[in-house]
Backbone bond lengths (Angstrom), bond angles and torsions (degrees), N, CA, C in turn:
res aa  C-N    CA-C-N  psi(-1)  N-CA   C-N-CA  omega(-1)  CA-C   N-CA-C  phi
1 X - - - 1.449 - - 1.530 108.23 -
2 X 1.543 113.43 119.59 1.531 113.85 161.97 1.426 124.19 -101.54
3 X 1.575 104.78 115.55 1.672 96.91 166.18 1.623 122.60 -60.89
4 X 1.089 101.69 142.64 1.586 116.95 -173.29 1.227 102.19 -120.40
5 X 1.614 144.67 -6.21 0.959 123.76 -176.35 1.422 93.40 165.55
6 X 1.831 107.84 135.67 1.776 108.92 -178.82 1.847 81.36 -151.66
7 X 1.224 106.38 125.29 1.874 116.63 -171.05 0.980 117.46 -158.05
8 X 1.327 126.78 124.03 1.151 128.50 -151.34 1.687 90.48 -100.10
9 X 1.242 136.60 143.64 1.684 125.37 -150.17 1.315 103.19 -103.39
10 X 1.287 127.90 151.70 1.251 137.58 -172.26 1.896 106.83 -118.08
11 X 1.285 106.70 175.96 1.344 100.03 -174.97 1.916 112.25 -67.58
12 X 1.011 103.80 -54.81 1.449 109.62 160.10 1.106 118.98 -40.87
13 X 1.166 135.17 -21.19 1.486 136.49 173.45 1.677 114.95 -89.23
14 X 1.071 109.60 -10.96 1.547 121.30 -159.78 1.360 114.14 -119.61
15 X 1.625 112.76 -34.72 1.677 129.17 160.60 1.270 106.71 -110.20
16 X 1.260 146.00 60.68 1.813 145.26 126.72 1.693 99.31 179.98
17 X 1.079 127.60 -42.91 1.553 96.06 -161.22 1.652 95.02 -167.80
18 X 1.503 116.41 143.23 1.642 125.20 176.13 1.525 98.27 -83.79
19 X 1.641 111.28 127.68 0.999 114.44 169.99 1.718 121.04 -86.45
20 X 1.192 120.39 101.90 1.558 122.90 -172.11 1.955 118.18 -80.96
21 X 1.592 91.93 139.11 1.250 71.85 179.61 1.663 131.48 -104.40
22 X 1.501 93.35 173.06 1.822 97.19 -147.11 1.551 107.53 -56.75
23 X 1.817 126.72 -36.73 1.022 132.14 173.39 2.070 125.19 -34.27
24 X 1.508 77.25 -37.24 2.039 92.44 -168.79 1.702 103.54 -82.12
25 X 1.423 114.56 -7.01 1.156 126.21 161.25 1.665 112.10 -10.41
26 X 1.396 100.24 -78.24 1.200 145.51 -174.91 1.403 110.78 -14.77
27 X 1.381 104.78 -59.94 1.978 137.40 179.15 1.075 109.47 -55.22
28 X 1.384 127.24 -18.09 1.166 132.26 -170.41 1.529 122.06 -118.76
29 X 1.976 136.23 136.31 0.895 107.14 -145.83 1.597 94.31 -107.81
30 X 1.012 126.60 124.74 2.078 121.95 -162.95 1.628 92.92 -106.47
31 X 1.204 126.37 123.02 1.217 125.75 -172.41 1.843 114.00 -98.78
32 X 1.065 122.01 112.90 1.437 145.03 -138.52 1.416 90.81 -50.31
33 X 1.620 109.18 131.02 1.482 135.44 176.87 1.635 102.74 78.08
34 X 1.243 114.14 14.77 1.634 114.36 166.48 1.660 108.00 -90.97
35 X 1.612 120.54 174.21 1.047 125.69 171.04 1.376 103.20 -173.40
36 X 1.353 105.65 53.33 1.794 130.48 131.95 1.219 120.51 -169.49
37 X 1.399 122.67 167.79 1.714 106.51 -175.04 2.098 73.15 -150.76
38 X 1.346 98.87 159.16 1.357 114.59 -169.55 1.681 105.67 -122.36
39 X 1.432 111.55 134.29 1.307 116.95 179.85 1.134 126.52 -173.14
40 X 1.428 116.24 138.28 1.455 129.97 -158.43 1.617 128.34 -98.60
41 X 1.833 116.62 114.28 1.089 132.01 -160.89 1.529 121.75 -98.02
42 X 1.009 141.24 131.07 1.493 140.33 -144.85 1.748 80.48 -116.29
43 X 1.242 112.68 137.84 1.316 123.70 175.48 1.816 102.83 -109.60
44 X 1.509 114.86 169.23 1.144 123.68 -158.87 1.954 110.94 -62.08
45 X 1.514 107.18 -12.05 1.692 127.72 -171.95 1.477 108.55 -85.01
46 X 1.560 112.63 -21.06 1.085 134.02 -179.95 2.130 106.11 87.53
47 X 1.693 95.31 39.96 1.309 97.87 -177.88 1.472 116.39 -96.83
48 X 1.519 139.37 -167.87 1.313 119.30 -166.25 0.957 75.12 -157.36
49 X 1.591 100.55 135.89 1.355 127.78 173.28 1.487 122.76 -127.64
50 X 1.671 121.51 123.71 1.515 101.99 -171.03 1.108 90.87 -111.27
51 X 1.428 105.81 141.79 1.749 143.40 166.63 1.617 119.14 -104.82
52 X 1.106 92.20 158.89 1.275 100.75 -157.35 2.028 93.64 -136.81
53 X 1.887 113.84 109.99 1.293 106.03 -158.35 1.874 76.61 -110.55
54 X 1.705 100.20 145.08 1.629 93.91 162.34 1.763 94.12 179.40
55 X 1.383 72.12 149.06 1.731 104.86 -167.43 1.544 92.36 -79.41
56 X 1.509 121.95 160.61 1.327 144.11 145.83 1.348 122.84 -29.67
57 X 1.017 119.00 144.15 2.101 112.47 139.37 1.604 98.70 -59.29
58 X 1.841 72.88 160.36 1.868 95.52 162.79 1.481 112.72 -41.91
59 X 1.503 106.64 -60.34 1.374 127.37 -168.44 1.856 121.27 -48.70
60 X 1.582 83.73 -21.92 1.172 91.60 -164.58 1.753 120.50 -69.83
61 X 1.265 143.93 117.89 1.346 148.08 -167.71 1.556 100.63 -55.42
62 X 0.847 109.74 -39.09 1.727 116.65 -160.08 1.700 99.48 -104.93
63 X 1.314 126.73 97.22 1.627 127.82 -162.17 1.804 104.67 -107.85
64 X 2.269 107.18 9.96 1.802 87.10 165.27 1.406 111.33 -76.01
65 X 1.324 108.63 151.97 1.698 122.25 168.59 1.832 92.00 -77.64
66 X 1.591 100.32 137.09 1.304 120.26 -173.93 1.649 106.08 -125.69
67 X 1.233 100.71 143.84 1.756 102.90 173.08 1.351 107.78 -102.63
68 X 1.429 115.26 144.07 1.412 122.59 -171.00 1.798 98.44 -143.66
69 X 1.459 116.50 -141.52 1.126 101.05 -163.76 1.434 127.51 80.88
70 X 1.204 138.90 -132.59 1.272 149.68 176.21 1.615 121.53 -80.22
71 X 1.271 99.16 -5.21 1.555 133.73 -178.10 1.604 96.96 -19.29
72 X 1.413 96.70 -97.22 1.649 119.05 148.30 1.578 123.82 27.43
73 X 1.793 87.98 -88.15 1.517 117.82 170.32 1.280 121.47 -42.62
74 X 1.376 111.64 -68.90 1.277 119.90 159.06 1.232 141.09 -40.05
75 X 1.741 111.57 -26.37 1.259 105.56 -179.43 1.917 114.20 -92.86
76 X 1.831 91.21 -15.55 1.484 102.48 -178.23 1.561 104.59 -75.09
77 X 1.448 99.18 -36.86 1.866 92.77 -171.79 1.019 96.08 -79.67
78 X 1.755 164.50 -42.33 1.137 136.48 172.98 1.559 126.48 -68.84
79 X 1.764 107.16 10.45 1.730 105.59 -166.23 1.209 119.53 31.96
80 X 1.530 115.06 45.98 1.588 104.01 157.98 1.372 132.12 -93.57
81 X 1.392 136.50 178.34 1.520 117.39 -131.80 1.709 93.05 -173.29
82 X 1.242 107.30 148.36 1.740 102.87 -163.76 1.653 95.79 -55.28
83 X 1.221 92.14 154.63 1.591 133.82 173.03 1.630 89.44 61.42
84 X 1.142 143.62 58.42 1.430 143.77 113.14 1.900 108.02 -84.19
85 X 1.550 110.53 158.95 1.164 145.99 -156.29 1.219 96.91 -86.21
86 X 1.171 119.37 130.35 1.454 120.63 135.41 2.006 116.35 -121.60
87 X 1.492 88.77 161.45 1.678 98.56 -177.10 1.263 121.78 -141.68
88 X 1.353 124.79 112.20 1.445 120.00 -174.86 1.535 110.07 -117.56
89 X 1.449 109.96 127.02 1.535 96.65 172.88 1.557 102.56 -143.36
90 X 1.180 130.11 -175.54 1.516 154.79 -108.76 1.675 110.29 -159.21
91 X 1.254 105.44 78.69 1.886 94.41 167.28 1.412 120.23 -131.51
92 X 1.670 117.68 130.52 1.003 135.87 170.67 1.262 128.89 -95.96
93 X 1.356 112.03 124.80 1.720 144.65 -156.91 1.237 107.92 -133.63
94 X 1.510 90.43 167.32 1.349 84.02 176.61 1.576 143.51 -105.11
95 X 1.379 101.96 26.97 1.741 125.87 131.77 1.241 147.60 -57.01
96 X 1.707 102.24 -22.78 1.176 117.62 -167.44 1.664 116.20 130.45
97 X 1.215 114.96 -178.03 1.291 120.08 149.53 1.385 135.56 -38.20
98 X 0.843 146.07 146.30 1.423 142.82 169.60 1.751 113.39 -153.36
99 X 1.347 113.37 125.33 1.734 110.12 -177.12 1.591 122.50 -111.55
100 X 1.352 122.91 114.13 1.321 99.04 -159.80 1.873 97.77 -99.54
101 X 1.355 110.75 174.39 1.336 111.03 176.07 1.610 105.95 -132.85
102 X 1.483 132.40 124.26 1.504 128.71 168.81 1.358 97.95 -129.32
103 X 1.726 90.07 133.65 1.978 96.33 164.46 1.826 96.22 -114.26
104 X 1.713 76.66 157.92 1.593 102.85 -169.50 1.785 108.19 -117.79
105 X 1.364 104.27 158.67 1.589 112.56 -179.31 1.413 94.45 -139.35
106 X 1.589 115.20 153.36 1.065 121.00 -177.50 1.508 108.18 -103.10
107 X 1.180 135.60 130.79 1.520 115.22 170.73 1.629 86.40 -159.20
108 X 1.264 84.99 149.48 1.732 137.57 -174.70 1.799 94.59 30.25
109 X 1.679 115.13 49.87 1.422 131.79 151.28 1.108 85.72 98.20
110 X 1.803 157.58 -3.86 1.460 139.43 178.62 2.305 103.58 -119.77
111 X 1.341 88.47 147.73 1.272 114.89 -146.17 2.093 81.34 -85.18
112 X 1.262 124.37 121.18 1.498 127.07 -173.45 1.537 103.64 -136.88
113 X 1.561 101.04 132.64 1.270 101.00 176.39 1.414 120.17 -67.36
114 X 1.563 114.29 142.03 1.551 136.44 161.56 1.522 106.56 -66.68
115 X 1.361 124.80 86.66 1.473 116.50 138.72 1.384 117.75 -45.56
């Protein structure tokens, strides 16, 4: 299992778009002169969520790759809210790929999953 991403969410992350970071790039396969690739995250209910990962233009001032897509959805159906968790990671089987997604809440100092 590779983590791809552990972030504690910001308002920008929660009203338009998760900002991903550029390193986890990598995990993902962007097919040359593209700038998004689409892929589907199993949440802790065993629900599926498709995302949508994509980098900027050149032009663009702001050059993090952001996830969009169902982004949104997800963050309304779990009501999460700045400084809750999110976690994305990466496991290969022998089906293929598979990406899971868990959000986290903090309460009384221990980190609990968001159904």
């Amino acid at each position: 299992m590779e983590v791809l991403m552990e972030k504690e969410l910001s308002r920008t992350d929660i009203e338009c778009r998760l900002a991903f970071p550029t390193a986890s790039l990598r995990a993902f396969s962007m097919p040359e002169g593209e700038t998004a690739v689409y892929f589907e995250a199993t949440d802790t209910l065993e629900k599926e969520w498709n995302f949508r990962l994509s980098i900027r233009g050149e032009n663009d001032p702001y050059t993090k790759p952001v996830i969009t897509g169902d982004w949104l959805q997800f963050v309304r159906d779990k009501g999460l809210r700045v400084g809750d968790k999110i976690n994305l990671w990466r496991e290969e089987g022998v089906t293929g790929v598979r990406y899971s997604v868990r959000a986290e809440r903090k309460i009384f100092g221990f980190w609990v999953n968001v159904q």
